[in-house]
C-alpha positions as CSV (number, residue, x, y, z in Angstrom):
1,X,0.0,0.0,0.0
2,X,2.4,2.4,-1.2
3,X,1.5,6.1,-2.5
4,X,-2.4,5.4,-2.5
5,X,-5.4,7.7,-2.5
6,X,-7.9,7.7,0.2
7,X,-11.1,9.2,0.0
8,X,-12.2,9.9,4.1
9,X,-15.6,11.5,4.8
10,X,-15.8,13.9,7.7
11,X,-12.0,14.8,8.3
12,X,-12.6,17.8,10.5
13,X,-12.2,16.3,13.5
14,X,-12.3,13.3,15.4
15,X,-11.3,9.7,14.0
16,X,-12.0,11.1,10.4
17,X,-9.2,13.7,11.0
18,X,-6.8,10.7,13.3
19,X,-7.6,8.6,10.0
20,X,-6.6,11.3,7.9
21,X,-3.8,12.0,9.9
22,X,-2.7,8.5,10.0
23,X,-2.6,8.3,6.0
24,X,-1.1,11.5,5.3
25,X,1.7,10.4,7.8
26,X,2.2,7.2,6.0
27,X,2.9,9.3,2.9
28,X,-0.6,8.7,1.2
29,X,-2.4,11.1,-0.8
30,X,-6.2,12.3,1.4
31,X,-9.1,13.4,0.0
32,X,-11.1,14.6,3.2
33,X,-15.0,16.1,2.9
34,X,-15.4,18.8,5.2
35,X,-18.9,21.0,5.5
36,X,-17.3,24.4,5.7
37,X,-14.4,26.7,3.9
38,X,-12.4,27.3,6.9
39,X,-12.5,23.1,7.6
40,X,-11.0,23.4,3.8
41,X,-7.9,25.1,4.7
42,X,-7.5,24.0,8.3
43,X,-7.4,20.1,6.6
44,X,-5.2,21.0,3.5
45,X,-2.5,22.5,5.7
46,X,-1.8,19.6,7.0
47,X,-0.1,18.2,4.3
48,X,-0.2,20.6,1.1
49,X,0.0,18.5,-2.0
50,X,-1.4,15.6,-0.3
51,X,-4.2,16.8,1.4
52,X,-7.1,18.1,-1.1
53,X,-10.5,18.8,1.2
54,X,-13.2,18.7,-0.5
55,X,-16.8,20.5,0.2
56,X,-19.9,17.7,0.6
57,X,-22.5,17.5,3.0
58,X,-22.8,13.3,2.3
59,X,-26.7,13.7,3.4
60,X,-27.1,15.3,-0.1
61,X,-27.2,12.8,-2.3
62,X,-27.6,13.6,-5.4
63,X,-24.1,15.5,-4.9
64,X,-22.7,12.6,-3.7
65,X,-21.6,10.9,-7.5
66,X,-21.1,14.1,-8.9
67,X,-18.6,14.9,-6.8
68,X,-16.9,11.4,-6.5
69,X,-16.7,11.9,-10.1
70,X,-14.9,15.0,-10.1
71,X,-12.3,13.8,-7.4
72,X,-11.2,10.6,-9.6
73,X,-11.0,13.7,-12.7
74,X,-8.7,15.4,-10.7
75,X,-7.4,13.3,-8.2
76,X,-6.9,9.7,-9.9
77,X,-8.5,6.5,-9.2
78,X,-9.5,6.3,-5.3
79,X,-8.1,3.3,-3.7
80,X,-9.6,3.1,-0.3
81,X,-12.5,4.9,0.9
82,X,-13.8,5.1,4.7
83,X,-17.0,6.3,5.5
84,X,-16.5,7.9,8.6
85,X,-19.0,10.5,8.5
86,X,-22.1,10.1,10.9
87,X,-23.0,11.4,14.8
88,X,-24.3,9.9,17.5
89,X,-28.5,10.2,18.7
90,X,-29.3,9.9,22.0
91,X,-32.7,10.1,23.4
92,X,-34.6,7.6,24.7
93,X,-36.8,6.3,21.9
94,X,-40.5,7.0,22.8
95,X,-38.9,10.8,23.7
96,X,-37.4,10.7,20.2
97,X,-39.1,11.8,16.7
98,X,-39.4,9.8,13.5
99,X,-37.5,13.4,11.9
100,X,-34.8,12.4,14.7
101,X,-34.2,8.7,13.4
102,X,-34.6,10.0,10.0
103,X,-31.6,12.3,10.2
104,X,-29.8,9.9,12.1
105,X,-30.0,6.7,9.6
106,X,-29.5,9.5,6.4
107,X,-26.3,10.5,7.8
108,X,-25.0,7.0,9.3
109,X,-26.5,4.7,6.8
110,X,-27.5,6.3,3.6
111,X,-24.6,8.4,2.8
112,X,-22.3,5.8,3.2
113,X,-24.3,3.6,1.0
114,X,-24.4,6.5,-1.7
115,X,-20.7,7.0,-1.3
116,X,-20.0,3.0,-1.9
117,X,-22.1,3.1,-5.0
118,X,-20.2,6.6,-6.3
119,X,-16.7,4.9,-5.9
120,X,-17.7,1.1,-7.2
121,X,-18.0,1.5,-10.6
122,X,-14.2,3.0,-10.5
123,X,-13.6,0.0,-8.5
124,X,-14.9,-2.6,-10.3
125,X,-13.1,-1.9,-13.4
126,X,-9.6,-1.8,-12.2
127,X,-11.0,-5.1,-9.8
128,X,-9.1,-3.5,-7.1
129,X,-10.3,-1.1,-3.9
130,X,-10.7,-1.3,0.5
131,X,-13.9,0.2,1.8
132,X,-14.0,0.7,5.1
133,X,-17.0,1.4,7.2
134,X,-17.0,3.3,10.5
135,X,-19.3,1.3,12.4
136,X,-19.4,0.8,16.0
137,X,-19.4,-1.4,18.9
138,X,-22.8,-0.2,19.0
139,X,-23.8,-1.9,15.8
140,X,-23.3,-5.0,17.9
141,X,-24.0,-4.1,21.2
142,X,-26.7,-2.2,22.7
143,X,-27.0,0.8,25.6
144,X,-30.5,2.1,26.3
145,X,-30.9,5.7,24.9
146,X,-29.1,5.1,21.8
147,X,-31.6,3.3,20.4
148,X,-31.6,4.8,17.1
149,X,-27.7,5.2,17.0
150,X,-27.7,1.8,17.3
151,X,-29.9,0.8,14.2
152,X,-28.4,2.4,12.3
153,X,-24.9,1.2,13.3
154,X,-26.5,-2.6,13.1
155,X,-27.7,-1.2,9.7
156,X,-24.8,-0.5,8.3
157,X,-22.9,-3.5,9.4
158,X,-25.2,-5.7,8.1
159,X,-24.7,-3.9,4.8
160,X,-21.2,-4.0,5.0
161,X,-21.0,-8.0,5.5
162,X,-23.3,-8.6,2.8
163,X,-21.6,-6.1,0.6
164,X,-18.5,-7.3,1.1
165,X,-19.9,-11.0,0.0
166,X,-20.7,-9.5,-3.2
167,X,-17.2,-7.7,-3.8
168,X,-14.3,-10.0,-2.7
169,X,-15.0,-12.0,-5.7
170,X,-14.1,-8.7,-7.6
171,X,-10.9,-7.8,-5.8
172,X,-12.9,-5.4,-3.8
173,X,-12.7,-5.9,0.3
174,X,-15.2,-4.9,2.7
175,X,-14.5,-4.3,6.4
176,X,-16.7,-2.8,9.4
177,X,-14.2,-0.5,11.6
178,X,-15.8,-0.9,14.9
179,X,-14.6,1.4,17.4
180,X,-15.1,1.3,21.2
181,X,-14.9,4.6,23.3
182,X,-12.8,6.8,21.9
183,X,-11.2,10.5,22.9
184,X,-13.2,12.6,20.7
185,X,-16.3,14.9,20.3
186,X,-19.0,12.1,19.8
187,X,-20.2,12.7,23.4
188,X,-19.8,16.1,23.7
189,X,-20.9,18.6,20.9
190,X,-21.4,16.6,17.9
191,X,-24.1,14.4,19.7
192,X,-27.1,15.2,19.5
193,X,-29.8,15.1,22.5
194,X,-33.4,14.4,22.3
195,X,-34.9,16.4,25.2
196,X,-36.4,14.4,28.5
197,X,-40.3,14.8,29.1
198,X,-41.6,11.4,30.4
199,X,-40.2,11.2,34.0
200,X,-41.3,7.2,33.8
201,X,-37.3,6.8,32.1
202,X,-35.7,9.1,34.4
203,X,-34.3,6.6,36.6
204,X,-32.8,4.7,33.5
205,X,-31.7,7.6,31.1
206,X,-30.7,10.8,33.8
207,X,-27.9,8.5,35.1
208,X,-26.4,7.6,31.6
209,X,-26.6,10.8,29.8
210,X,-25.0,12.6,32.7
211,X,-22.8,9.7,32.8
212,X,-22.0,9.9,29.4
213,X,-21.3,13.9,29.4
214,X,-19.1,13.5,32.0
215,X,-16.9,11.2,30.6
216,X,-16.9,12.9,27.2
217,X,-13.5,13.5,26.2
218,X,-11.7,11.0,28.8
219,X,-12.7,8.0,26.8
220,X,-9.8,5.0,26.6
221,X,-9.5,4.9,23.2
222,X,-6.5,7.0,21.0
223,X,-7.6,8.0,18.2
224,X,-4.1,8.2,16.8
225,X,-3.5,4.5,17.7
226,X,-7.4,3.8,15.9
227,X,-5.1,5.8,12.7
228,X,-2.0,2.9,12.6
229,X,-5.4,-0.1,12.8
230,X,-6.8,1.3,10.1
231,X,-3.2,1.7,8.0
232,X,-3.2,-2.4,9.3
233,X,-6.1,-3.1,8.0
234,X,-5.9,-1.8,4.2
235,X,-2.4,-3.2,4.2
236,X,-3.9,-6.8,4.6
237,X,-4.2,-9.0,2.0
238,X,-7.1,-10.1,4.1
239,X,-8.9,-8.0,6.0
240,X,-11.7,-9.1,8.4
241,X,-15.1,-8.8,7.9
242,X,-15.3,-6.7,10.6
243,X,-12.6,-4.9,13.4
244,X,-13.4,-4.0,16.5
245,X,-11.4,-1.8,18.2
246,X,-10.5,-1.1,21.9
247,X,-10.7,-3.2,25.2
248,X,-14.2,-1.6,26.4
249,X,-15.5,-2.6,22.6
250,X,-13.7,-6.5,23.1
251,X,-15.2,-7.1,26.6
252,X,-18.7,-6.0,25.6
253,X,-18.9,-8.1,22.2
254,X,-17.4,-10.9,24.3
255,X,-19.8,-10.8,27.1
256,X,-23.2,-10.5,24.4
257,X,-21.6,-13.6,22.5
258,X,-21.8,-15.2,25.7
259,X,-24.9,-14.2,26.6
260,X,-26.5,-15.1,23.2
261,X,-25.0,-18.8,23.4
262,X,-26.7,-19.0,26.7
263,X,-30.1,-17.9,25.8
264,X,-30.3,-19.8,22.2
265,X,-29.6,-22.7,24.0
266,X,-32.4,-22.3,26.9
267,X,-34.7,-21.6,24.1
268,X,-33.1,-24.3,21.4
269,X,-36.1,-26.9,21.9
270,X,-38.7,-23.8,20.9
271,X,-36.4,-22.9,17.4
272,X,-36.5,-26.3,16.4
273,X,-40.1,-27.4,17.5
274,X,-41.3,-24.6,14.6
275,X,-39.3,-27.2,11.3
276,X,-41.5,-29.8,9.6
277,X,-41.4,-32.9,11.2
């Protein structure tokens, strides 16, 4: 993986800019979407020559191949894209609008979908291309008050594993990036918060969101060290369907494996009772 071109959505802070970081470090040419002018600069600075931001909300989508197609004009062929790009919902889900989850799976699950199917044609032809999807250990796991977070995040990984089943024959690997807890703003300002106003969940959701402010920005997870697994991960000759990453992410997945083996064996004589005889 020498001298490639990434294509990274949402490089203005957070992984998207560690991941940016972490490619631009490894001498690889960036191609970052940002959502403002000043982003534009900010990003290119960090490695002029290398480092081309370009201006795209993803949630537009009729933007989306346009602009894909003007990057490989003046760019070259796009080797790796990672679909970073999304926020974080919280609310419990009876507090939360339909607009809410409607914003929330346009931005987490469509755009990335519309990005994929920009960059695949490109792709397919040279039978060669990594995408990587930023899901997270929330498309595995579940916390209450991230309920719609969560589909979406289960959303796109299930996309991404069945996507990838109809690319690898094609050269073309698929691989969900499924980060823990890490040290950025996904707590803090770029979350968004549906407001409380049935005081039946306050004893389950006033602990966790103040929880979950409070620990905002002293996460485990370095975002730096998330850069150098993702550099692993498009170097492989074969990459995972999916990566989790961090001990917090490892010990939940582990302990919901667990618990689904338990509870599909307890109910094992029910799942079978329902086949023909």
């Amino acid at each position: 993986m020498k001298n490639k071109t990434f294509l990274i959505t949402g490089v203005s802070s957070g992984l998207g800019k560690a991941f940016a970081e972490g490619a631009l470090g490894a001498d690889h040419t960036v191609i970052g979407t940002v959502r403002k002018p000043e982003a534009a600069a900010a990003f290119e600075a960090l490695a002029p020559g290398r480092a081309h931001a370009v201006i795209l909300d993803v949630t537009r989508f009729d933007d989306v191949a346009s602009t894909v197609s003007e990057i490989a004009r003046k760019y070259g062929a796009i080797d790796v894209l990672v679909n970073n790009a999304g926020y974080g919902q919280e609310g419990i889900l009876e507090e939360s609008s339909i607009d809410d989850l409607r914003r929330q799976f346009e931005t987490n699950v469509f755009a990335p979908v519309a990005m994929i199917k920009a960059v695949l044609p490109g792709m397919r032809e040279r039978r060669s291309g990594r995408i990587i999807n930023v899901t997270s250990m929330g498309g595995f796991i579940t916390m209450p008050g991230i309920a719609y977070y969560c589909g979406s995040k289960f959303a796109l990984e299930g996309i991404s594993e069945a996507l990838g089943k109809e690319l690898r024959p094609l050269g073309i690997f698929v691989t969900a990036l499924a980060p823990g807890q890490f040290r950025t703003d996904w707590a803090g300002r770029s979350m968004e918060r549906a407001p409380r106003t049935i005081s039946d969940y306050d004893a389950i959701m006033d602990p966790i969101r103040t929880a979950r402010q409070t620990k905002s920005g002293q996460q485990p997870g370095d975002p730096a060290k998330a850069a150098q697994a993702l550099l692993t991960l498009v170097e492989s000759e074969n990459p995972p369907t999916r990566l989790f990453l961090g001990g917090d992410a490892l010990k939940l997945v582990g302990d919901k494996i667990e618990s689904m083996k338990s509870e599909i064996a307890s109910w094992q004589e029910t799942t079978l009772s329902t086949d023909f005889a």
